[in-house]
C-alpha positions, 0 to 999 in steps of 0.5 A: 500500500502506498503512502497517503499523499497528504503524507507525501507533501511537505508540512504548511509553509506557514507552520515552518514558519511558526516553529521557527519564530518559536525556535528564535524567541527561544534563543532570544531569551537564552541570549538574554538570560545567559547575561543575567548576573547570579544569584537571581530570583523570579517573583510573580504576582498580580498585574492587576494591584493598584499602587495604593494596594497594601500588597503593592508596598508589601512586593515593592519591599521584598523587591529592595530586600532581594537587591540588598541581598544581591540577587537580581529581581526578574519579574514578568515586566507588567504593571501592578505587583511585578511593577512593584518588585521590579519598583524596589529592586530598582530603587536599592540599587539591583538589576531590575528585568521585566520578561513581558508578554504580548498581549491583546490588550497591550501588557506595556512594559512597567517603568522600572526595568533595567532589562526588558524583553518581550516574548509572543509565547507564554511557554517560553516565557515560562521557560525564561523565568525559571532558566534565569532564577535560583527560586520563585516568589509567589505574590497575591495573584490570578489564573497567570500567577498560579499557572506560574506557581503550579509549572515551577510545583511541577517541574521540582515535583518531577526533579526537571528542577533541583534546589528550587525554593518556593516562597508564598507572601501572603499567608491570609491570601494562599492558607486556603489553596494549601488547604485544599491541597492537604485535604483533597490531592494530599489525603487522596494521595494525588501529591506526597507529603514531600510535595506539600514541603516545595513551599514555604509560606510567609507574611514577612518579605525578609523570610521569602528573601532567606529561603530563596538565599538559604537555597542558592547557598545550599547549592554546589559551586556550578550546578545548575537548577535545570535537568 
């Protein structure tokens, strides 16, 4: 039997392409993150808080912190809360990086970038995020930040990522997704009770920074937190 003739021809021109431009945002950001100064953190929260919300000075504070500490705040490069850790880095003297994203309503870069680059697919983003930090800070958020929160959950779950700490502030805001998680995927043994140990749940800034450092030192001299 012969081969189907939509077999034999060759795939779209138009899907060539998009791989493609897939194949060079991914070597832009490779580009981008190979020049990122380490130790560095990704911190991830709502674009939505407004400079009056009391979490905005809370993620304005634990952006100056990581400064401080030395490590460089890389956030998703929006408004609100990813404003205000890039904010704080900025205003302590850190190198602030914004990883944006195009969108249909037009996400602009916030104005507190010292780095900014602007990716079309949000798993490479992703990728981005986790490539240039040492640990996530996760930060009040919706469906974004807790697909953020649940792809870096999986990829240490899975050891595709090793010494990664994950800090929530926020305890008021996330104590009843933990919940959740112990009463239902824990106790239905869907995650283990190491699973549940990944994160560590804070209302202190100056916490989050420690267990994001305390990872980075535990770590050997060269290694790298991605499989």
């Amino acid at each position: 039997m012969g081969v189907p003739e939509a077999l034999q021809a060759d795939p779209d021109e138009g899907e060539r392409l998009h791989v493609d431009q897939i194949a060079d945002e991914f070597f832009d950001g490779f580009d981008v993150v190979a020049d990122i100064a380490r130790p560095a953190v990704s911190i991830f929260g709502s674009a939505r808080a407004p400079r009056d919300h009391p979490v905005y000075a809370h993620a304005r504070e634990v952006g100056r912190l990581f400064a401080q500490a030395g490590f460089a705040v890389v956030t998703g490069g929006g408004p609100g809360l990813m404003e205000a850790a890039n904010r704080g880095a900025q205003e302590a003297g850190g190198v602030s990086i914004g990883f944006n994203i195009e969108l249909p309503h037009e996400q602009a870069p916030n104005e507190f970038l010292d780095l900014s680059l602007t990716f079309r697919h949000f798993y490479v983003r992703k990728t981005m995020f986790v490539k240039a930090a040492d640990g996530f800070v996760i930060l009040p958020g919706g469906f974004g930040t807790l697909d953020e929160l649940f792809e870096s959950l999986t990829l240490i779950q899975t050891d595709k990522v090793i010494d990664f700490p994950v800090a929530l502030l926020g305890v008021e805001y996330w104590s009843g997704l933990l919940a959740w998680l112990r009463d239902r995927p824990l106790v239905e043994g869907m995650v283990s009770p190491a699973d549940m140990e990944i994160m560590t749940i804070t209302d202190d800034p100056a916490e989050a920074v420690r267990v994001i450092a305390d990872g980075y030192r535990r770590r050997p001299e060269g290694h790298t937190v991605c499989r």
